[in-house]
C-alpha positions as CSV (number, residue, x, y, z in Angstrom):
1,X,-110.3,-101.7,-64.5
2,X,-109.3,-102.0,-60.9
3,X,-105.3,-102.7,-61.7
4,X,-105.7,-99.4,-64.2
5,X,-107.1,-97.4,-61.0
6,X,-104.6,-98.6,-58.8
7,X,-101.8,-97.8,-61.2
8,X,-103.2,-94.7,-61.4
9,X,-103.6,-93.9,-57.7
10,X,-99.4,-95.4,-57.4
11,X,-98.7,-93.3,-60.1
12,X,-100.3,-89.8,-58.5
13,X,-98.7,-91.2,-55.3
14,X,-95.2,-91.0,-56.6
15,X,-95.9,-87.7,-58.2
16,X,-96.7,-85.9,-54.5
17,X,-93.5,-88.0,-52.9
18,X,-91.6,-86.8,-55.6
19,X,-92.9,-82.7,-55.9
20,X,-91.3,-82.0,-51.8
21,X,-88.0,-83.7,-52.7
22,X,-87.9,-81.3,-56.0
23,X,-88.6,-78.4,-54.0
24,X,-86.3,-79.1,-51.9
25,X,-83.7,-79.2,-54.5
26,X,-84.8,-76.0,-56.2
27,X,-84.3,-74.1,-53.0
28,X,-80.7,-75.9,-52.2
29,X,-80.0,-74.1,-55.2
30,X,-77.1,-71.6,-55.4
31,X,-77.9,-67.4,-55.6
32,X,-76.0,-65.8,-58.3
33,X,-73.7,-64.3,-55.8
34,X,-73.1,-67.6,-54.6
35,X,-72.3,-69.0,-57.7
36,X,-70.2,-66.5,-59.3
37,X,-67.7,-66.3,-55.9
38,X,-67.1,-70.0,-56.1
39,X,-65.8,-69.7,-59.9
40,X,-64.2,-66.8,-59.3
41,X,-62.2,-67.9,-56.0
42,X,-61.8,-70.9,-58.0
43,X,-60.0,-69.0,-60.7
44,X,-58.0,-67.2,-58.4
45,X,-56.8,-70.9,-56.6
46,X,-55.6,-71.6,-60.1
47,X,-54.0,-68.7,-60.8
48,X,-51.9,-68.7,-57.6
49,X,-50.9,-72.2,-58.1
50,X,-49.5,-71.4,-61.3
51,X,-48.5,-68.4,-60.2
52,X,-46.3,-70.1,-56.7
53,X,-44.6,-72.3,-59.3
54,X,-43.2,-69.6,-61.7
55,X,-41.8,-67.8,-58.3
56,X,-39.8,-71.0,-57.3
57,X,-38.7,-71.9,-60.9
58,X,-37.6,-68.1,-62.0
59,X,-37.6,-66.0,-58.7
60,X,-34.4,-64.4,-57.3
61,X,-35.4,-63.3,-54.5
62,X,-35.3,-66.1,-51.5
63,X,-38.6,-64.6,-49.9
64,X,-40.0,-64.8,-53.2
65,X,-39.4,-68.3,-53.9
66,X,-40.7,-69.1,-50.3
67,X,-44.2,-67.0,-50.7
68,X,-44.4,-68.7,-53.9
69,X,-44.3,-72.6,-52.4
70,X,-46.2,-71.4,-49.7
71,X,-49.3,-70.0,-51.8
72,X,-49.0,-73.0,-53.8
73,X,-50.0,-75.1,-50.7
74,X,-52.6,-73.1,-49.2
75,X,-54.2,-71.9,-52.6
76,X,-54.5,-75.9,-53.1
77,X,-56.4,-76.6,-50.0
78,X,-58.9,-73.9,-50.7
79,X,-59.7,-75.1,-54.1
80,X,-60.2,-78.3,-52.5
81,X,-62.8,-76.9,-50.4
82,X,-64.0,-75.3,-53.1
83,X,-64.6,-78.2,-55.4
84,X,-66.6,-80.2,-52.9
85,X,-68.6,-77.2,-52.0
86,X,-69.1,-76.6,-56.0
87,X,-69.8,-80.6,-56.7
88,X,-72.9,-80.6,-53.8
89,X,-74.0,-77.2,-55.1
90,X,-74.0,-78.5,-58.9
91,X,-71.7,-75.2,-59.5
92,X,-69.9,-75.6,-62.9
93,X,-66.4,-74.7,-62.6
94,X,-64.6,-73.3,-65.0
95,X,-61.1,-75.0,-65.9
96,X,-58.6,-72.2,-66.7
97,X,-57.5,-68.8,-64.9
98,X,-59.7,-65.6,-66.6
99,X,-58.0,-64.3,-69.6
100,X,-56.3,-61.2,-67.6
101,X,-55.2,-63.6,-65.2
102,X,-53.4,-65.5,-68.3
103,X,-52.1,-62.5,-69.3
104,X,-50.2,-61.8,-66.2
105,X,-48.9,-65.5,-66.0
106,X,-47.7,-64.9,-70.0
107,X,-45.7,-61.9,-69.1
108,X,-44.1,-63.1,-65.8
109,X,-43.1,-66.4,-68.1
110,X,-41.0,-63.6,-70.2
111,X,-39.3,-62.2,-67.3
112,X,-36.4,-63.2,-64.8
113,X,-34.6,-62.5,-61.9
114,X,-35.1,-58.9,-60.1
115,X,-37.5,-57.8,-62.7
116,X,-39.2,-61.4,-62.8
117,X,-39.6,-60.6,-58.7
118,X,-40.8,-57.1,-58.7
119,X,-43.6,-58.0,-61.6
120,X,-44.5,-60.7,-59.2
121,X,-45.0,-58.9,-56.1
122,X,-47.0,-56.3,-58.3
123,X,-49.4,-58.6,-59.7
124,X,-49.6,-60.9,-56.5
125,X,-50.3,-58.0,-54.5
126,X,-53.2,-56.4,-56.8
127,X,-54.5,-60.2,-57.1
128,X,-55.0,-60.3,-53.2
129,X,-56.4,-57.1,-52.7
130,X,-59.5,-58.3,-55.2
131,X,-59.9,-61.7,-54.2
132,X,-60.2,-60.2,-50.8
133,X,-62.8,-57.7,-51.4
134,X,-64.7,-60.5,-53.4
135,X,-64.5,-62.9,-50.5
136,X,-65.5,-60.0,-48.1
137,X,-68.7,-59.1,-50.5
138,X,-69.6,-62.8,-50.0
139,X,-69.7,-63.0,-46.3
140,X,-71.8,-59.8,-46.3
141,X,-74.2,-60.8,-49.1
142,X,-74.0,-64.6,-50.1
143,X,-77.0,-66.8,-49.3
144,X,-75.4,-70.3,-48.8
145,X,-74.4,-70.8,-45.5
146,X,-71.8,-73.3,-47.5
147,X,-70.8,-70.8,-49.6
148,X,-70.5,-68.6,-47.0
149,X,-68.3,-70.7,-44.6
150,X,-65.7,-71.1,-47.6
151,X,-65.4,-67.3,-47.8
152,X,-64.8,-67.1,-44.2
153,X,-62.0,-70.0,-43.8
154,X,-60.5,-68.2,-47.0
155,X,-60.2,-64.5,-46.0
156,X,-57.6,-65.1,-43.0
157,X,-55.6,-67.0,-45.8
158,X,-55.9,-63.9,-48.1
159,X,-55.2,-61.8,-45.6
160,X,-51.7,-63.4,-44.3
161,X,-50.8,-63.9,-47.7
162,X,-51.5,-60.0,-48.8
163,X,-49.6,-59.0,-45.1
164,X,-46.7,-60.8,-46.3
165,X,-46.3,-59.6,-49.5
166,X,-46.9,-55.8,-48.2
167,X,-43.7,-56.4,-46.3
168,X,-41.5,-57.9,-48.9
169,X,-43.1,-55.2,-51.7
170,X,-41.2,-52.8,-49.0
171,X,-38.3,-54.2,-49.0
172,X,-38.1,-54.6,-52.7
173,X,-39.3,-50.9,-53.4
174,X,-42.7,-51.9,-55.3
175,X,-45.3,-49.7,-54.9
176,X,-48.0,-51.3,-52.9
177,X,-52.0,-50.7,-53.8
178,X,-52.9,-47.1,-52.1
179,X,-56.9,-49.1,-51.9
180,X,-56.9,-51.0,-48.4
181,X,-58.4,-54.5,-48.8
182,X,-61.3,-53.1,-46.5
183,X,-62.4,-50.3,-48.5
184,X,-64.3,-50.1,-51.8
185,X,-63.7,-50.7,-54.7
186,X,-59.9,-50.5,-56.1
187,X,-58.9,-50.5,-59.7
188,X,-58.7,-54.1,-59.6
189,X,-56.4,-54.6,-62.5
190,X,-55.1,-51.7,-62.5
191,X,-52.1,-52.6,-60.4
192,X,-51.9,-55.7,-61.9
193,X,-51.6,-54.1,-65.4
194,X,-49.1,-51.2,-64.7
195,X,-46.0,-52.2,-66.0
196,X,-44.3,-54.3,-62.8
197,X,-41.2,-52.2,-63.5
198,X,-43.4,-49.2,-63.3
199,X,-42.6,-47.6,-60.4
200,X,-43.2,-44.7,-61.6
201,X,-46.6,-45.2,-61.2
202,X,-46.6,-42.8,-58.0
203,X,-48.1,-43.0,-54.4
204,X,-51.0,-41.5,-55.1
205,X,-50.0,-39.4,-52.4
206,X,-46.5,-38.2,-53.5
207,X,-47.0,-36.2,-56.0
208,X,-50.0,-34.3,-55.4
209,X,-47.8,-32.4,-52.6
210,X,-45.3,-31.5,-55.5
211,X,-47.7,-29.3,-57.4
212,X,-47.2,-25.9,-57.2
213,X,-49.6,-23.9,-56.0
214,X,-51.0,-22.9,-59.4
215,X,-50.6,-18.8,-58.9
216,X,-46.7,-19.0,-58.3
217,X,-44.7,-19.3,-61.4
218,X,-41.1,-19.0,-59.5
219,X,-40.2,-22.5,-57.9
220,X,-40.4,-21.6,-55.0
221,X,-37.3,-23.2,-52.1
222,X,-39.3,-25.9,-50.3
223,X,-37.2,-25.1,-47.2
224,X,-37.4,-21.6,-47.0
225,X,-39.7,-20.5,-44.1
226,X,-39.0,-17.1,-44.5
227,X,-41.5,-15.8,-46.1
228,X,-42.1,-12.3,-45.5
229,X,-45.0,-10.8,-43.5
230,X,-47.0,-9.3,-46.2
231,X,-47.0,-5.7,-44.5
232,X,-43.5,-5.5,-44.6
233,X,-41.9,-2.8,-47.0
């Protein structure tokens, strides 16, 4: 009877060492937030690896080729830091781009040259300008200091990359996103899925001047200052 007590008491023993060490691993875990930016910057790391590679197999333009190798190397590193953050965290990550992100690799793999270049930029550019505003939402909201600190060594990244591709979108003539990385909420895809050749997607500030003012029917000469003082007879 005594050995059946004493197991007993060993067993309940166990039980209370055990329950703290549980807690403890229920509150290490993850916020939603938390979880969700780690896949997603993970898909992004994917995506611009791929991504770098098709630039330096089927760019033509040297800068292209170069920002290409470049965000392969530093795209790499993050989703190194990444994984170990994920793999203490017990964050599942998933193993390919999202399916839009396929679709933009699939289209740039049917292009070459200048147009291969300018689809590039496009899609690059629309990329960073989300995975920035992602990264930004998860310093201002995550919950995991860990999580937290990944967001922060990855936005100055992001942010050099996106620089450097506003510059060489200028000197290609592609359209750059009129959404600022800061400010809320861009059509994410939607510079991403205009057609890469589609400049004639406009500034969203062009055109708006062009439209008449809607009472004059005569086109009026943009140059003309002359108009007449109304008084005048």
């Amino acid at each position: 009877m005594l050995g059946i007590k004493r197991l007993g008491l060993l067993a309940a023993m166990v039980v209370v060492g055990l329950a703290p060490a549980a807690a403890a691993q229920a509150a290490a875990q993850p916020s939603t937030q938390d979880t969700q930016y780690l896949q997603a910057l993970h898909q992004v790391n994917l995506f611009e690896i791929t991504s770098g590679n098709l630039a330096q197999q089927k760019g033509q333009n040297a800068q292209v080729k170069d920002l290409g190798k470049q965000f392969v190397t530093d795209h790499t590193q993050l989703d190194q830091t990444v994984k170990s953050t994920a793999q203490q965290l017990n964050v599942q990550l998933p193993n390919n781009p999202t399916a839009d992100q396929q679709k933009v690799l699939d289209h740039l793999n049917t292009l070459s040259g200048a147009a291969f270049d300018k689809a590039w930029v496009t899609a690059e550019l629309a990329g960073h300008v989300q995975a920035i505003q992602a990264t930004q939402t998860e310093i201002s909201q995550g919950s995991e200091q860990s999580v937290i600190t990944v967001a922060q060594d990855a936005l100055p990244v992001l942010q050099a990359h996106l620089d450097a591709l506003t510059a060489l979108a200028q000197t290609l003539g592609v359209p750059v996103p009129q959404t600022s990385a800061s400010s809320g909420t861009p059509s994410p895809g939607g510079s991403a899925t205009t057609g890469p050749g589609g400049t004639e997607s406009p500034a969203p500030g062009g055109t708006s001047t062009e439209t008449p003012a809607p009472g004059t029917t005569e086109t009026p000469a943009p140059g003309t200052t002359e108009t007449p003082a109304p008084g005048t007879s």
